[in-house]
DRENZA-871676 format. One record per atom (N, C-alpha, C, O): residue number from 0; atom name; x, y, z; residue in three letters. Coordinates in nm, 3 decimals. Layout:
{num = NUM&atome = CA&u = X&v = Y&w = Z&residu = ala}
...
This chain:
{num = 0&atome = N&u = -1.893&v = -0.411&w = 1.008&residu = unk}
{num = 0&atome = CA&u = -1.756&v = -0.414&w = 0.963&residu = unk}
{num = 0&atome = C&u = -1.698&v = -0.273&w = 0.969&residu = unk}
{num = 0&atome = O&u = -1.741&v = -0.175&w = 0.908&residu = unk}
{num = 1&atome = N&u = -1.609&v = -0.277&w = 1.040&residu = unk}
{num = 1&atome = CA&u = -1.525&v = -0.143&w = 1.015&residu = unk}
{num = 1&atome = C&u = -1.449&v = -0.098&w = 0.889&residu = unk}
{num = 1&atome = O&u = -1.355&v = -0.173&w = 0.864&residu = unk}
{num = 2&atome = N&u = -1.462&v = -0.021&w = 0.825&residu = unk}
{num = 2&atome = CA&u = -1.365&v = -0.002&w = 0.719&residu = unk}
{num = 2&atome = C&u = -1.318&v = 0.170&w = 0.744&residu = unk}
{num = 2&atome = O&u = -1.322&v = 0.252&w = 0.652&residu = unk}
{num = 3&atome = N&u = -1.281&v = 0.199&w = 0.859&residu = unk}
{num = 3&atome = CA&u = -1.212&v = 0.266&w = 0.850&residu = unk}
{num = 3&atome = C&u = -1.104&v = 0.271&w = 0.868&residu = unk}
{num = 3&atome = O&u = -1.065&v = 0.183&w = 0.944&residu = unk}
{num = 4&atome = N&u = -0.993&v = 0.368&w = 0.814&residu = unk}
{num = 4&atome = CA&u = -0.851&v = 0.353&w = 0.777&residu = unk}
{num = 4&atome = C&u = -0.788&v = 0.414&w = 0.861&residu = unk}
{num = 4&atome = O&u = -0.846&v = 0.519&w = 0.886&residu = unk}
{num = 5&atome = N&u = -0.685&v = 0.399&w = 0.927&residu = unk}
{num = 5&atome = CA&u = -0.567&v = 0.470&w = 0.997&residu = unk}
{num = 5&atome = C&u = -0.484&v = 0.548&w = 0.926&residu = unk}
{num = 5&atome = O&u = -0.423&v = 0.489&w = 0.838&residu = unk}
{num = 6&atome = N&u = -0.455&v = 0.711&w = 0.942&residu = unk}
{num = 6&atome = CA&u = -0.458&v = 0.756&w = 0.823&residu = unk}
{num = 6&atome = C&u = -0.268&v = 0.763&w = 0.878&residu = unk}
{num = 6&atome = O&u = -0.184&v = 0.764&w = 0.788&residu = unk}
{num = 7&atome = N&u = -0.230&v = 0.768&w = 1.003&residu = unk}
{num = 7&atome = CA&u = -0.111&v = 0.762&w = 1.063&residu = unk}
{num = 7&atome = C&u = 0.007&v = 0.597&w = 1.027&residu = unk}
{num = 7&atome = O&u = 0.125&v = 0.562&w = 1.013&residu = unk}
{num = 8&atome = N&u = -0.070&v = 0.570&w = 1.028&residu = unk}
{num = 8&atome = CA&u = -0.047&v = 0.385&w = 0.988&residu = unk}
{num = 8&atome = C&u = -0.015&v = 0.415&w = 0.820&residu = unk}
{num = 8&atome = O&u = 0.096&v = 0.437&w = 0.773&residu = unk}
{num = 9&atome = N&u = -0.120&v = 0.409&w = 0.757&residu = unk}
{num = 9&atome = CA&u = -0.142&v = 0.374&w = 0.598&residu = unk}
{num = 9&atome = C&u = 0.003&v = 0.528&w = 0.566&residu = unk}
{num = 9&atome = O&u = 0.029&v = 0.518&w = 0.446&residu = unk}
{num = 10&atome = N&u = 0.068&v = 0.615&w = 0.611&residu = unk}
{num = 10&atome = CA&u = 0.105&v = 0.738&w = 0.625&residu = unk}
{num = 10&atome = C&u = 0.317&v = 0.677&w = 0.639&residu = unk}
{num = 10&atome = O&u = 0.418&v = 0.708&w = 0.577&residu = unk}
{num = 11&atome = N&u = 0.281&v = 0.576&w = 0.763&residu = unk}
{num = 11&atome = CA&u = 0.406&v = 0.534&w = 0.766&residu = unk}
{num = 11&atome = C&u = 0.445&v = 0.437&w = 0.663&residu = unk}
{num = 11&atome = O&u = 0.545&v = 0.454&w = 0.593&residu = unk}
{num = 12&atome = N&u = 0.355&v = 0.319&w = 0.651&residu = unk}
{num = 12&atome = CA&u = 0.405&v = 0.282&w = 0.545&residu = unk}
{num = 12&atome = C&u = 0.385&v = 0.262&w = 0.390&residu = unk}
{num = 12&atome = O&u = 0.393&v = 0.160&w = 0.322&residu = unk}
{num = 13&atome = N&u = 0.360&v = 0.373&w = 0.360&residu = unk}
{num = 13&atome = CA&u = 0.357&v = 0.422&w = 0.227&residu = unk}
{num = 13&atome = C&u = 0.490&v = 0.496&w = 0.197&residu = unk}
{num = 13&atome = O&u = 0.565&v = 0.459&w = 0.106&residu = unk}
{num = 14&atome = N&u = 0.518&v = 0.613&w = 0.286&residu = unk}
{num = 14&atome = CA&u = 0.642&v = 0.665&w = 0.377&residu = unk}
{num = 14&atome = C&u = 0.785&v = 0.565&w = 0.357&residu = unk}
{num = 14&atome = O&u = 0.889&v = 0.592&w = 0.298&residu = unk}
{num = 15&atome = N&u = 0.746&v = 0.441&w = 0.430&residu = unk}
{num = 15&atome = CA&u = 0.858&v = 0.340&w = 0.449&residu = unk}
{num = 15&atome = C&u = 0.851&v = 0.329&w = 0.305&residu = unk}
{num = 15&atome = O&u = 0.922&v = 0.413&w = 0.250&residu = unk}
{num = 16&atome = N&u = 0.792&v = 0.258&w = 0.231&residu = unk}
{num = 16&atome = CA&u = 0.801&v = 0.222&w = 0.067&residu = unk}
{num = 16&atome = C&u = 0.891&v = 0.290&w = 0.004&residu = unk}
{num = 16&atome = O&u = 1.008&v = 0.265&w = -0.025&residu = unk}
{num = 17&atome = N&u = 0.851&v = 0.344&w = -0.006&residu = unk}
{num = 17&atome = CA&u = 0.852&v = 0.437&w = -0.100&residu = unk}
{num = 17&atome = C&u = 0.979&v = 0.531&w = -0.058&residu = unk}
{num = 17&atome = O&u = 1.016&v = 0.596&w = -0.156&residu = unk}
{num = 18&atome = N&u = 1.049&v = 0.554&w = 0.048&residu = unk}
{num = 18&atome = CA&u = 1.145&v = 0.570&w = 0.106&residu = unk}
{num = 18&atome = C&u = 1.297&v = 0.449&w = 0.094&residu = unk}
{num = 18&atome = O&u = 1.417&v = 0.476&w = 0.085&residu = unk}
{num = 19&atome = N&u = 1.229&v = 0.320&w = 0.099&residu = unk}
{num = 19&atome = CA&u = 1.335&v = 0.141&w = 0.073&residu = unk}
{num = 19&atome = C&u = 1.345&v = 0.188&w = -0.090&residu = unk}
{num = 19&atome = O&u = 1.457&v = 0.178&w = -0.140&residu = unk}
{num = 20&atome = N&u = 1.227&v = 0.241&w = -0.182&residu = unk}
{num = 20&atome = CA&u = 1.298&v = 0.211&w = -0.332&residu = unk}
{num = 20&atome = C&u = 1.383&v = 0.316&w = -0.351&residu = unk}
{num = 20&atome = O&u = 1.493&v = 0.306&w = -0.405&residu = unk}
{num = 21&atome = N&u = 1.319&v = 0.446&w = -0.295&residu = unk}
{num = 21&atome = CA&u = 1.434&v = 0.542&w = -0.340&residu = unk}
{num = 21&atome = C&u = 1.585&v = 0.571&w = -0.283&residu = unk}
{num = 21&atome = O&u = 1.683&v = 0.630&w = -0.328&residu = unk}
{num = 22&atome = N&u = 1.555&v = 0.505&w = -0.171&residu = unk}
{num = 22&atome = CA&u = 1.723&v = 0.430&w = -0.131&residu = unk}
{num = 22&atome = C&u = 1.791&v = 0.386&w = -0.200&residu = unk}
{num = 22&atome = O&u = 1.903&v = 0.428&w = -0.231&residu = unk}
{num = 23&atome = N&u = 1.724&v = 0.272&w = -0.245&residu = unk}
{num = 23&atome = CA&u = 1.770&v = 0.137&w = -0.262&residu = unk}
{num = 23&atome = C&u = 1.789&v = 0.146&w = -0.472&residu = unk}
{num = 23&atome = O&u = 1.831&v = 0.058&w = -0.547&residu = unk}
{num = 24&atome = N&u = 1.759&v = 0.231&w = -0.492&residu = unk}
{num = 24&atome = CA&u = 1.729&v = 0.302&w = -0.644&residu = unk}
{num = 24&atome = C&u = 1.908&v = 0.274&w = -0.658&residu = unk}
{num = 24&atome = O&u = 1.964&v = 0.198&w = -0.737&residu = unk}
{num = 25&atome = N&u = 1.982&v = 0.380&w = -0.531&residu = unk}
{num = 25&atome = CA&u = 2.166&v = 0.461&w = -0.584&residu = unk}
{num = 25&atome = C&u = 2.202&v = 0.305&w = -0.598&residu = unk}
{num = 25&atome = O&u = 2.240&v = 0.250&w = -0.701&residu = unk}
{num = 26&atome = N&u = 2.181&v = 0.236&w = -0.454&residu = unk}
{num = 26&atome = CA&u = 2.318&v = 0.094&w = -0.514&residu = unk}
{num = 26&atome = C&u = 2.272&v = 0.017&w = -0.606&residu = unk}
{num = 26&atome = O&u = 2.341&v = -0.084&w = -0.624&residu = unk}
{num = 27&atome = N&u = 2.143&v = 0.033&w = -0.696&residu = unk}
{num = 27&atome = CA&u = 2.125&v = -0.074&w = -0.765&residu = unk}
{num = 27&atome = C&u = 2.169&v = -0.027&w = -0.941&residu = unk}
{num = 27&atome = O&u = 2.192&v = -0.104&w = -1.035&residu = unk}
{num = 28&atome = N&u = 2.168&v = 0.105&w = -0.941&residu = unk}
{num = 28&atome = CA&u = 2.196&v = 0.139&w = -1.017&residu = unk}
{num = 28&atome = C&u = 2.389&v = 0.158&w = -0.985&residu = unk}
{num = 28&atome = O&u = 2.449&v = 0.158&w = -1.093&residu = unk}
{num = 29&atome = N&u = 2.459&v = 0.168&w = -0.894&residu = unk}
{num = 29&atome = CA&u = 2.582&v = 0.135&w = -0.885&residu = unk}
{num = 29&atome = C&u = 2.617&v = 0.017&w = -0.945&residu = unk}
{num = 29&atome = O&u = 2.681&v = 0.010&w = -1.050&residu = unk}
{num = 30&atome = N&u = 2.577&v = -0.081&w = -0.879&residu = unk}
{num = 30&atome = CA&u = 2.589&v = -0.255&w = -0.860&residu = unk}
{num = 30&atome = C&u = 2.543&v = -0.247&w = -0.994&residu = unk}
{num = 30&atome = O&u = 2.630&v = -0.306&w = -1.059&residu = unk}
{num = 31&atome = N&u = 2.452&v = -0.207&w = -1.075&residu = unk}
{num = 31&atome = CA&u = 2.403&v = -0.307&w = -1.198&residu = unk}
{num = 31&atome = C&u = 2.381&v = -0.243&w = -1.357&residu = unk}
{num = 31&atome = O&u = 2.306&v = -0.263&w = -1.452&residu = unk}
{num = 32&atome = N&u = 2.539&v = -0.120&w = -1.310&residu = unk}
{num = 32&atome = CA&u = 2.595&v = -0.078&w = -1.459&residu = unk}
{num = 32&atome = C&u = 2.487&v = 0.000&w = -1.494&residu = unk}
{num = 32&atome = O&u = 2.481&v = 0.035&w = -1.611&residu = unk}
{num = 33&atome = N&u = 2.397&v = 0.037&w = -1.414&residu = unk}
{num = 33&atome = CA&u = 2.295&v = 0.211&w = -1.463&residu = unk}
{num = 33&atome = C&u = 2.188&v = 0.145&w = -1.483&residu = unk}
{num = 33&atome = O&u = 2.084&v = 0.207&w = -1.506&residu = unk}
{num = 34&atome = N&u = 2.188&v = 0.036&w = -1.480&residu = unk}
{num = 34&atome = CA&u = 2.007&v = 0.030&w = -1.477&residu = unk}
{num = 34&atome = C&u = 1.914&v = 0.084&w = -1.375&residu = unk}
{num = 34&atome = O&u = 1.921&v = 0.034&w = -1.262&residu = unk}
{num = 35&atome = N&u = 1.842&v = 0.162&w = -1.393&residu = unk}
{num = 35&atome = CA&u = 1.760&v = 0.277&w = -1.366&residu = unk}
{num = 35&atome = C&u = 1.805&v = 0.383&w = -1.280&residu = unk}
{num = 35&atome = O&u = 1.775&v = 0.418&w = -1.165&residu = unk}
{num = 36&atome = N&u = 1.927&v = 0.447&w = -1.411&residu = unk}
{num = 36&atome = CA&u = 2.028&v = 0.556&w = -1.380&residu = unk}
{num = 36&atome = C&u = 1.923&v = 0.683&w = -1.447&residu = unk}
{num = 36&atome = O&u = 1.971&v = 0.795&w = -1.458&residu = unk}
{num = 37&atome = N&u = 1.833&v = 0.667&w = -1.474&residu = unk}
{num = 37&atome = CA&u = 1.748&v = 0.764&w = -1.557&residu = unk}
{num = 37&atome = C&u = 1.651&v = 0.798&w = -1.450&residu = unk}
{num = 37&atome = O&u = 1.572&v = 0.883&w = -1.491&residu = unk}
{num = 38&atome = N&u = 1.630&v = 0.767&w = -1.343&residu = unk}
{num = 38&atome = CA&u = 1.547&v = 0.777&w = -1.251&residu = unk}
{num = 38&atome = C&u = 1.575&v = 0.914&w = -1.182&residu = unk}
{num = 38&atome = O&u = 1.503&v = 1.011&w = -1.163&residu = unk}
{num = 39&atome = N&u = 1.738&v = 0.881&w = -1.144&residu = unk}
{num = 39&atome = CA&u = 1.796&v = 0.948&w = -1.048&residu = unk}
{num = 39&atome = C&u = 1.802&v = 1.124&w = -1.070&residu = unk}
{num = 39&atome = O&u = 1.794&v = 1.210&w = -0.982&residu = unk}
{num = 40&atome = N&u = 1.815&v = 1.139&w = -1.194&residu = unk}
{num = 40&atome = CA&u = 1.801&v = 1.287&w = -1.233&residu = unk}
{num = 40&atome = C&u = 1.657&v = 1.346&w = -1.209&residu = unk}
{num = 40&atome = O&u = 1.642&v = 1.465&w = -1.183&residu = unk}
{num = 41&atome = N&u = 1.590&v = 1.290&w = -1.215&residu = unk}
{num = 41&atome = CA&u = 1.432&v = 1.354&w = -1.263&residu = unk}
{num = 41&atome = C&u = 1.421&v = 1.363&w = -1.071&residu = unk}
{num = 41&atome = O&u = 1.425&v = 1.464&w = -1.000&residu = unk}
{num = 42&atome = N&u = 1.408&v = 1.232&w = -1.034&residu = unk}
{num = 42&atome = CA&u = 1.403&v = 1.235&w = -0.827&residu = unk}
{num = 42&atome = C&u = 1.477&v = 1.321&w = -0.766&residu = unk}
{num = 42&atome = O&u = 1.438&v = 1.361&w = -0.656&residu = unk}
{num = 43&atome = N&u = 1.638&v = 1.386&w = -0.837&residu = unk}
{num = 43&atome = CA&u = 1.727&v = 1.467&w = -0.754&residu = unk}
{num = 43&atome = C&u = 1.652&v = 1.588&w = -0.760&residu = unk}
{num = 43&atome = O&u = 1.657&v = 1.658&w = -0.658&residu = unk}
{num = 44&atome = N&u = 1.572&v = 1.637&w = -0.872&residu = unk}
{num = 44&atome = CA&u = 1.492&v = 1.811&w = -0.904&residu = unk}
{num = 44&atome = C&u = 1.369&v = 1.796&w = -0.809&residu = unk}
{num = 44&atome = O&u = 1.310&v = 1.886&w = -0.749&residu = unk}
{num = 45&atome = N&u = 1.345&v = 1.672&w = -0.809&residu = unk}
{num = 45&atome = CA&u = 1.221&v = 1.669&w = -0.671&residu = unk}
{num = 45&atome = C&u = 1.259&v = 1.634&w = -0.557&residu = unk}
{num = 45&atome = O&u = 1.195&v = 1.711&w = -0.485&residu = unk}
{num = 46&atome = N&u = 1.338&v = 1.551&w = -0.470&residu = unk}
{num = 46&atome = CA&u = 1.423&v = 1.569&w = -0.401&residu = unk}
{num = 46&atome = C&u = 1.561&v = 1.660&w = -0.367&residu = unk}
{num = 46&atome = O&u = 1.668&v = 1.605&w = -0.395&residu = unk}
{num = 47&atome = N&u = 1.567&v = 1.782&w = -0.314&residu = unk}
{num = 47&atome = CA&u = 1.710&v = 1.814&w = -0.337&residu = unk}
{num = 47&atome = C&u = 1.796&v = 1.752&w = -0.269&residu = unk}
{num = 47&atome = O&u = 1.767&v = 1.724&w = -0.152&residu = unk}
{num = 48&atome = N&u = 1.908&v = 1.721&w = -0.317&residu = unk}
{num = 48&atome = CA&u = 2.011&v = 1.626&w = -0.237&residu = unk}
{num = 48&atome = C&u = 2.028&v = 1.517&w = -0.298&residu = unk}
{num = 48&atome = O&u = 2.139&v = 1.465&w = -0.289&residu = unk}
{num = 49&atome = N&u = 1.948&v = 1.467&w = -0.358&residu = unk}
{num = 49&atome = CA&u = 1.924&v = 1.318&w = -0.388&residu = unk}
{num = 49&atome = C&u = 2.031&v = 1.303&w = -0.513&residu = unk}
{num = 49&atome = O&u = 2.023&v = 1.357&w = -0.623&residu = unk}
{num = 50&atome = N&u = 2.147&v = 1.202&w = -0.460&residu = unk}
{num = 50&atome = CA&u = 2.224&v = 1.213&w = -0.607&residu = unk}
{num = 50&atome = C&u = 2.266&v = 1.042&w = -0.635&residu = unk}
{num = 50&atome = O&u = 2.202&v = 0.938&w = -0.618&residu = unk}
{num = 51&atome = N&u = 2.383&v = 1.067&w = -0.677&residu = unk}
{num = 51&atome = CA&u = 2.402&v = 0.854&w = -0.701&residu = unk}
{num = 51&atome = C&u = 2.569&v = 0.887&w = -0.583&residu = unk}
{num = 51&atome = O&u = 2.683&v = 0.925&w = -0.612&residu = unk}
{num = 52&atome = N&u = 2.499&v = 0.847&w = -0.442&residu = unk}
{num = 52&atome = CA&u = 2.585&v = 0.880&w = -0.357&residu = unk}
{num = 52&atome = C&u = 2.516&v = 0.790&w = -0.242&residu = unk}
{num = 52&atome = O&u = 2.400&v = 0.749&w = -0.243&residu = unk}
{num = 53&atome = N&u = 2.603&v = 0.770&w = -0.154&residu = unk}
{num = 53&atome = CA&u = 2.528&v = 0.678&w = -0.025&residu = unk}
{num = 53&atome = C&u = 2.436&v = 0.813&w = 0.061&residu = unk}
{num = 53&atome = O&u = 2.315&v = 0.812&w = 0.082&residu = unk}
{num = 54&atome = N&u = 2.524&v = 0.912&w = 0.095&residu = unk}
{num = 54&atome = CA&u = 2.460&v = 1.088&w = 0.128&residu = unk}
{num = 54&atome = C&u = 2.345&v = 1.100&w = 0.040&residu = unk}
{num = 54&atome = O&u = 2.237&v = 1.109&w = 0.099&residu = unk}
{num = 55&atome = N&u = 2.342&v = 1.101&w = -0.100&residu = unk}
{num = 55&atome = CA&u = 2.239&v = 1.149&w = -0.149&residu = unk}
{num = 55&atome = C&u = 2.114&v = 1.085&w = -0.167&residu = unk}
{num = 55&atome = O&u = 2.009&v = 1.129&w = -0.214&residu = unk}
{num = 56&atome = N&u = 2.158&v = 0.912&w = -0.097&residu = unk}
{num = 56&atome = CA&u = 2.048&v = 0.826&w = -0.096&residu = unk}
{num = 56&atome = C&u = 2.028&v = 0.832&w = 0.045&residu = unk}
{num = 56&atome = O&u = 1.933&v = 0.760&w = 0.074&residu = unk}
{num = 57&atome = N&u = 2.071&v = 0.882&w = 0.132&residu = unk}
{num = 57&atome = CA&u = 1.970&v = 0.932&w = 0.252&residu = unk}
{num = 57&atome = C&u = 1.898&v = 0.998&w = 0.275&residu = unk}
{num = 57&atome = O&u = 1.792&v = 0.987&w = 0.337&residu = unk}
{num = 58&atome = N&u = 1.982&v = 1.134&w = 0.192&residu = unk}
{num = 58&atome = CA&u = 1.837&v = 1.277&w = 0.208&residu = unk}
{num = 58&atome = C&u = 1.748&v = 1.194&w = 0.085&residu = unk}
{num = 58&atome = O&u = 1.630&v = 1.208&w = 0.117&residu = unk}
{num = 59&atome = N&u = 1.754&v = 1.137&w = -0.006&residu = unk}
{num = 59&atome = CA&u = 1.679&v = 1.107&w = -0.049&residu = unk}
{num = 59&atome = C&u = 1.588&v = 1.034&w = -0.037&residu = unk}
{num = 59&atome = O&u = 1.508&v = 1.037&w = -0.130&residu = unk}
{num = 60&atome = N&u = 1.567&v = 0.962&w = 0.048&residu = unk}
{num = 60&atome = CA&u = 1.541&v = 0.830&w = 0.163&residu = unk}
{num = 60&atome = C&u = 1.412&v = 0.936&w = 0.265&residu = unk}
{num = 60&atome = O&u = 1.292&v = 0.913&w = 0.279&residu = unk}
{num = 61&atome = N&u = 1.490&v = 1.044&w = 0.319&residu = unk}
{num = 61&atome = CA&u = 1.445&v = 1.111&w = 0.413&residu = unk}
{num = 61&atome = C&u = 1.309&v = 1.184&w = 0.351&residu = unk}
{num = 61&atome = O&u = 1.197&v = 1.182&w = 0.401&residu = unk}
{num = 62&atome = N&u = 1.349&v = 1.244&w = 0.236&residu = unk}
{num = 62&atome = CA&u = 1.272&v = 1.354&w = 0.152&residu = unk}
{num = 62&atome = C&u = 1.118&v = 1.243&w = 0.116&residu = unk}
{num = 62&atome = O&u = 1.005&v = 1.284&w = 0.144&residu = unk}
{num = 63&atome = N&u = 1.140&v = 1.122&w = 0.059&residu = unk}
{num = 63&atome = CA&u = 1.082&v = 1.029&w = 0.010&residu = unk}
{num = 63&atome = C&u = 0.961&v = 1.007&w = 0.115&residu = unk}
{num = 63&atome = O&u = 0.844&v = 1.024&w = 0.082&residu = unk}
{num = 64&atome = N&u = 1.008&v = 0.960&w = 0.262&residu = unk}
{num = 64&atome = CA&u = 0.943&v = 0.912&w = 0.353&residu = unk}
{num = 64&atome = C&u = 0.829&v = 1.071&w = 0.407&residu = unk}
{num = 64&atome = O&u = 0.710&v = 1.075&w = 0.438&residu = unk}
{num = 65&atome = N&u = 0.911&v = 1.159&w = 0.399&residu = unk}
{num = 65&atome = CA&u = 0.792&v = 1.283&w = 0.391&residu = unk}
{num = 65&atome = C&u = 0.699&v = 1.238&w = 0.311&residu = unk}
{num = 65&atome = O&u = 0.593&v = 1.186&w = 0.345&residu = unk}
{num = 66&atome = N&u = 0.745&v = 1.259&w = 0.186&residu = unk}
{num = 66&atome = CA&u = 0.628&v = 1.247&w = 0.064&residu = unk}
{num = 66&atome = C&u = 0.585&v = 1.141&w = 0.091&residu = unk}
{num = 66&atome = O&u = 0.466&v = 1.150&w = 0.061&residu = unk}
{num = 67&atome = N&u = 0.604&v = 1.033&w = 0.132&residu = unk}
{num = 67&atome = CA&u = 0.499&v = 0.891&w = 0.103&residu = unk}
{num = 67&atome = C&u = 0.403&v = 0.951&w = 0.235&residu = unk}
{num = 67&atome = O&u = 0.282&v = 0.973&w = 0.224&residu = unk}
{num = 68&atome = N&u = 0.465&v = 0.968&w = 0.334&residu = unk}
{num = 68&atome = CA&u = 0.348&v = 1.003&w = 0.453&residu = unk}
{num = 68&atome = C&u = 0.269&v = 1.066&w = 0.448&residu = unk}
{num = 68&atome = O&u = 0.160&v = 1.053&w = 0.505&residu = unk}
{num = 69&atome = N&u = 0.314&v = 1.179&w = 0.355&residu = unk}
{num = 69&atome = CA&u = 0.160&v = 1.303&w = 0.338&residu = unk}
{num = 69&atome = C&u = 0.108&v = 1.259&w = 0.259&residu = unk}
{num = 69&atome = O&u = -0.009&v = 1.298&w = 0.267&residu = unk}
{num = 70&atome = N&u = 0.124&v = 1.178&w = 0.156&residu = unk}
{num = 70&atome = CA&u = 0.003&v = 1.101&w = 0.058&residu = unk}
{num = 70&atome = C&u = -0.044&v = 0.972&w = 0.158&residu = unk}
{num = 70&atome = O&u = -0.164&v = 0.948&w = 0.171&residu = unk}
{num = 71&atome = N&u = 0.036&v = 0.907&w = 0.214&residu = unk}
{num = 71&atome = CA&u = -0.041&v = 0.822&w = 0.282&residu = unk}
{num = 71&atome = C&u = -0.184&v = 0.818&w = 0.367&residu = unk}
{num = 71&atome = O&u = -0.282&v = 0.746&w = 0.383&residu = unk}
{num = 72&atome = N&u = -0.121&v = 0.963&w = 0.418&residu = unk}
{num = 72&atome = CA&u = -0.242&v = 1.013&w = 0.532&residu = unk}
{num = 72&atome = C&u = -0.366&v = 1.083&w = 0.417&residu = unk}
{num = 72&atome = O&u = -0.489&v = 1.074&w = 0.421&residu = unk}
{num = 73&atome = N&u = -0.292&v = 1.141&w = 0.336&residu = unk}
{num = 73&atome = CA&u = -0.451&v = 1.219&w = 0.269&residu = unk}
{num = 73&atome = C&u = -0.510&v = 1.104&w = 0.188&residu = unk}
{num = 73&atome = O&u = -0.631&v = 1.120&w = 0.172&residu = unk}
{num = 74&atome = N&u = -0.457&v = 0.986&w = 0.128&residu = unk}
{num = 74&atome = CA&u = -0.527&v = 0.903&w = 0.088&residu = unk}
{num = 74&atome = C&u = -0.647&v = 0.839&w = 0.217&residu = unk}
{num = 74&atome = O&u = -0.769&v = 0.848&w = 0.206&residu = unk}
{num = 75&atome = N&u = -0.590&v = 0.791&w = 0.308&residu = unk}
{num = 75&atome = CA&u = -0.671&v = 0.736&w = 0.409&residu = unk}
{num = 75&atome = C&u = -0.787&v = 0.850&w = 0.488&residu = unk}
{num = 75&atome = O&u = -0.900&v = 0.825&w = 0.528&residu = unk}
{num = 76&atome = N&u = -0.718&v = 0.966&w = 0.490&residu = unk}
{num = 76&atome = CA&u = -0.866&v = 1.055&w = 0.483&residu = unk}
{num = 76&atome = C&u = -0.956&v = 1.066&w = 0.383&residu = unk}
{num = 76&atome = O&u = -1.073&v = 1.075&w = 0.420&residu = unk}
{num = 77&atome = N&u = -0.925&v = 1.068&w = 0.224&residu = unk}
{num = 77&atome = CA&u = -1.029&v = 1.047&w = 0.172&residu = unk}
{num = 77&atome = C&u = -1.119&v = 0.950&w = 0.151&residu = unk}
{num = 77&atome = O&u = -1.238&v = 0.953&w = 0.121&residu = unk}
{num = 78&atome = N&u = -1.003&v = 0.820&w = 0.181&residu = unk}
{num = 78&atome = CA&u = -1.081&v = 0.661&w = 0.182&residu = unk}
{num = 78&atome = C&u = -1.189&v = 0.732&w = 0.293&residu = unk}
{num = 78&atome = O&u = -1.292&v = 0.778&w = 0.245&residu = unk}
{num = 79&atome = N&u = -1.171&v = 0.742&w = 0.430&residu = unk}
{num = 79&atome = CA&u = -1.267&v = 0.716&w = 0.503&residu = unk}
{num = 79&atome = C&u = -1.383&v = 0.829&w = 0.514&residu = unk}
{num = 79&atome = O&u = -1.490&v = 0.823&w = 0.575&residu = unk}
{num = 80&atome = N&u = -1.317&v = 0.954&w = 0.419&residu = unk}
{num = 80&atome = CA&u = -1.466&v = 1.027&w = 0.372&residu = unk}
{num = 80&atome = C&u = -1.549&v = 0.953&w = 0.260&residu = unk}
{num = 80&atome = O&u = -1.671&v = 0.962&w = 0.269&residu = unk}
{num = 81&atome = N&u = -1.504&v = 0.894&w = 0.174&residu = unk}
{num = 81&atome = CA&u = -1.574&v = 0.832&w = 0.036&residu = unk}
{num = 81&atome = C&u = -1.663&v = 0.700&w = 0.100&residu = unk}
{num = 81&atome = O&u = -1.764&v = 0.651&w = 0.049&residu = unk}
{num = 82&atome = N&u = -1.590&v = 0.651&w = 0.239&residu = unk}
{num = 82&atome = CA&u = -1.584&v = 0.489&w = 0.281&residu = unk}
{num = 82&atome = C&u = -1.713&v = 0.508&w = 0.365&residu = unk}
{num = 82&atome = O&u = -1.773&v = 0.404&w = 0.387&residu = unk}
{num = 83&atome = N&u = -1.793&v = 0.680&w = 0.441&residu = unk}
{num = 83&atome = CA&u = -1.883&v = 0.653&w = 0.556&residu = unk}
{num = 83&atome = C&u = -2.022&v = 0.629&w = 0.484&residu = unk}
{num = 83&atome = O&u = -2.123&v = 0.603&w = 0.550&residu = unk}
């Protein structure tokens, strides 16, 4: 059985994830009167750019999909050091 991991794969979509919520974070908190308007401050100091804006949910979108990819990939390298 193979169990090794694609660390480029597991990289994009962790990336993609995690990139759709923090998008998808500005209009829902538009659309649904601030529910999880508390998010957005703490993500804009770790994202810069990131605000309650369609603009600030792109760089934030953008910034996101970095970060999910570089955890994606170092997770799947350590899976497949812990995994031989």
């Amino acid at each position: 059985m193979n169990t090794k991991c694609q660390p480029v794969a597991l990289g994009v979509a962790i990336g993609a994830l995690w990139a759709s919520y923090v998008f998808l974070l500005v209009p829902a908190v538009m659309w649904f009167g601030g529910w999880g308007g508390g998010l957005i401050g703490p993500l804009g100091t770790l994202y810069l750019g990131y605000d309650l804006s369609l603009a600030g949910a792109l760089i934030g979108a953008v910034w996101a999909f970095g970060d999910g990819f570089v955890a994606g990939v170092v997770i799947a390298w350590v899976y497949n050091k812990v995994a031989k």
